[in-house]
C-alpha positions as CSV (number, residue, x, y, z in Angstrom):
1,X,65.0,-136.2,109.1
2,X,68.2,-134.7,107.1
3,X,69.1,-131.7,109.9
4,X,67.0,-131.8,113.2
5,X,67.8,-128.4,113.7
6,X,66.1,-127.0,110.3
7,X,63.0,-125.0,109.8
8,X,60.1,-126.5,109.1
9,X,59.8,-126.0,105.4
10,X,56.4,-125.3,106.0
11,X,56.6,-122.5,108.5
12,X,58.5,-120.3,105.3
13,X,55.7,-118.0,104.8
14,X,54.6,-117.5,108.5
15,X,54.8,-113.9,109.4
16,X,56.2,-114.9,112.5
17,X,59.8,-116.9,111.2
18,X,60.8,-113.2,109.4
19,X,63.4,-111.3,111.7
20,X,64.5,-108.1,111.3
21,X,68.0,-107.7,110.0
22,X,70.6,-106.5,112.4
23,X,70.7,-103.2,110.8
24,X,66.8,-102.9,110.9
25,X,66.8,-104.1,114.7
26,X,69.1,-101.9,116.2
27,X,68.1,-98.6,113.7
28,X,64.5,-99.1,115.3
29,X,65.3,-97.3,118.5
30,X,68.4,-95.2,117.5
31,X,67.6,-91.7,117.7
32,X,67.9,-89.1,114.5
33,X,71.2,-87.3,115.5
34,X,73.1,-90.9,117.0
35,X,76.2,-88.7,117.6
36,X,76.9,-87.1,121.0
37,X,78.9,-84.2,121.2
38,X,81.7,-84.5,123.3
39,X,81.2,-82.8,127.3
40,X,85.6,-83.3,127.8
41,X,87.1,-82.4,124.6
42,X,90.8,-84.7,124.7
43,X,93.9,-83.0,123.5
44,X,93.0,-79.3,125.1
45,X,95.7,-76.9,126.2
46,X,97.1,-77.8,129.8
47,X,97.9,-75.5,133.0
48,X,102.2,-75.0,132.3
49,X,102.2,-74.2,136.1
50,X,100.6,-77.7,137.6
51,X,103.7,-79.9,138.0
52,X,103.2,-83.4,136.6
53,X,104.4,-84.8,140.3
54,X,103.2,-84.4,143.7
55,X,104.9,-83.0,146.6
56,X,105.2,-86.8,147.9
57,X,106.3,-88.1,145.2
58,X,108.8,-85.5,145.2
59,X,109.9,-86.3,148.8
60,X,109.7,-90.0,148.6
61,X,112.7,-89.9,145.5
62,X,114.2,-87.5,147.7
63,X,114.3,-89.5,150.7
64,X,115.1,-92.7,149.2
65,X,118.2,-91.1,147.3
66,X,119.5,-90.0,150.6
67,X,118.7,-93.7,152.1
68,X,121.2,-94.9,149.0
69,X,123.9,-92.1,149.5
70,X,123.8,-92.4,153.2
71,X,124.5,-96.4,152.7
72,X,127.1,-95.6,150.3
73,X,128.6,-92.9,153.0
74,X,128.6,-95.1,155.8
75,X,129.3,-99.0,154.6
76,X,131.9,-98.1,152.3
């Protein structure tokens, strides 16, 4: 017994030891057109009024900037 984990040389011609390659397996249920057209195209044009922060953020730097100068102001 060379390799446990061989095929029996006799099974060679079953029909049943042949398996598909992987190209052949996966092509079996692939539809003709494979390629989806996109439904979000990237890269379009964007609004040029839509700020790229929120209001909150907006006030949250605003408010912690004042925190800082405030502590500068009053602990010298």
């Amino acid at each position: 017994m060379a390799r446990p984990h061989s095929i029996d040389p006799r099974a060679f011609n079953d029909p049943r030891n042949h398996y598909p390659t992987d190209e052949e397996f996966y092509a079996s249920d692939r539809p003709v057109q494979h390629e989806i057209p996109e439904d979000r195209p990237r890269g379009g044009a964007h609004d040029p009024f839509r700020h790229p922060w929120s209001w909150g953020m907006i006030a949250l730097v605003v408010f912690a900037g004042l925190i800082v100068l405030m502590g500068i102001a009053l602990f010298p």
